[in-house]
Steps between C-alpha positions, in 0.01 A plus 500: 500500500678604202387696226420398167766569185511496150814296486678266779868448413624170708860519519754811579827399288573728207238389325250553745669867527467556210144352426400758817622812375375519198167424611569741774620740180104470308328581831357161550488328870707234617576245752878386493566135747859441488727330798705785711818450309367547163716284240758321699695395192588869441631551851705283542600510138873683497522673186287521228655607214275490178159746615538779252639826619629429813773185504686370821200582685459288818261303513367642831542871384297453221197298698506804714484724249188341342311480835584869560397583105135309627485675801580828372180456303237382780528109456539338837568131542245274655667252669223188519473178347256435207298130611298562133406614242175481330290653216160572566304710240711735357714526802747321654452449917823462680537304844758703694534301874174520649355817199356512183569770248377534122735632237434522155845376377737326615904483438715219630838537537566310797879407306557098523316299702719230675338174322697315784241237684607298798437133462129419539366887455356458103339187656337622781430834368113547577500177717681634809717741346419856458630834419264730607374618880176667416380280277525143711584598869141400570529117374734526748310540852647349747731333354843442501707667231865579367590868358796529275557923455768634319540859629364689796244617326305212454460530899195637519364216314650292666298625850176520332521096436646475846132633666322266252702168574561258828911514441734667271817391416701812327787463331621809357817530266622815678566573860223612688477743753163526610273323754206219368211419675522238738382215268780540236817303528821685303721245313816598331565186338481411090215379352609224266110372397202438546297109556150349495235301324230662304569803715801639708581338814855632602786728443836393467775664678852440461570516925155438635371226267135472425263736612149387495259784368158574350629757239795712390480871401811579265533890554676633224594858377255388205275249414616238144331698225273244436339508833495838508284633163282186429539385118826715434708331205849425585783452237787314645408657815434798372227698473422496103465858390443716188674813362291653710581342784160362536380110613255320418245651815390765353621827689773295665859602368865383580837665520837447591611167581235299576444537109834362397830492442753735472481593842615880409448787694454695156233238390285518795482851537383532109250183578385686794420873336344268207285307724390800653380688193322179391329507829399868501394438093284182650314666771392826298347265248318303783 
């Protein structure tokens, strides 16, 4: 079980960094949930050339250097996925996996969603299709279902559905080294959609055809925004923020990216320290 915070910071780019050490700075507790790469974009970015103070800086020098600025100061990286968010009282609960944890703020700076859907996902979302292990494996019981995981560590996941349903058909979109219990089939193939009626009935796949299934669990490094804090306000697929970085959830604030464009470096580690300080300013009146 983990303990309780004042604020959870979902997300590990530089705004997420940044978000963490200042609250890590005014003494307040935090939970950081970021992927294990922490901002892809910047490593495999080349050169960036315009971040104050320090130009030609490669991109993967300068991610380093921010995880080793966070780590210097006691943050440490929790590397789980967030199923939901939800405010109860004046505190948000957070489903991490298979836990629960209260914070009383939260920062997102998850950086851009992929708004990519295969064909038949919007449609089926809720009637067949879901993103989230905890939260529907048991609708699931011995059943027959499809997993689509993006990274090795939605694994875990992954097994928990597999000793909940009759047969698993996994289909990861990485190589996979380790072994599955004996009622999941690995598939590297391409999923190209999804079919039914009211509900899902099968999963296209561009070698094997149709797959006939109960449900499909779309494991992704995070959830659409949407899905993820109930009643967020998007702008363009944004999140729709405030000078002080704030939504419109009350002790929910964004940063970075995933509060639009430019996509800067610069920008989302100024959104970041701002969101923080909002945060910190929120919970002390609270």
């Amino acid at each position: 079980m983990m303990e309780n915070v004042d604020i959870a910071i979902i997300g590990c780019g530089p705004a997420g960094l940044s978000a963490a050490i200042n609250v890590k700075a005014r003494n307040r507790s935090l939970l950081l949930i970021g992927p294990q790469l922490c901002s892809s974009s910047l490593h495999k970015a080349h050169r960036i050339n315009n971040y104050l103070g320090i130009p030609e800086m490669p991109g993967e020098d300068l991610r380093k250097a921010f995880l080793n600025h966070a780590k210097d100061m006691g943050v440490e990286v929790t590397q789980l996925s967030v199923a939901g968010i939800y405010p109860v009282g004046d505190v948000f609960q957070l489903q991490i996996q298979d836990d629960f944890i209260e914070a009383k703020a939260v920062v997102l700076t998850t950086g851009v969603v992929s708004t990519h859907h295969l064909p038949g996902e919007e449609a089926f979302t809720g009637k067949g299709v879901s993103y989230c292990a905890t939260c529907d494996a048991l609708f699931y019981r011995g059943k027959t279902i499809a997993v689509i995981a993006e990274a090795e560590e939605h694994e875990d996941e992954a097994i928990f559905l597999a000793e909940v349903v009759e047969k698993m058909f996994f289909l990861p979109k990485y190589e996979v080294s380790r072994k599955f219990p004996d009622n999941v089939e690995v598939i590297s193939d391409r999923v190209k959609g999804f079919r039914g009626g009211e509900r899902l009935e099968t999963i296209s796949l561009a070698e094997r055809g149709e797959l006939p299934v109960d449900g499909v669990f779309i494991l992704k490094a995070q959830m659409p925004m949407s899905q993820l804090v109930p009643g967020l306000e998007l702008e363009n697929k944004h999140v729709r923020v405030n000078l002080e970085m704030a939504t419109n959830v009350t002790g929910v604030y964004a940063a970075g990216d995933v509060a639009g464009r430019p996509y800067q470096v610069a920008k989302a580690v100024g959104q970041g320290q701002q969101a923080a300080l909002s945060a910190v300013t929120y919970i002390d009146k609270v």
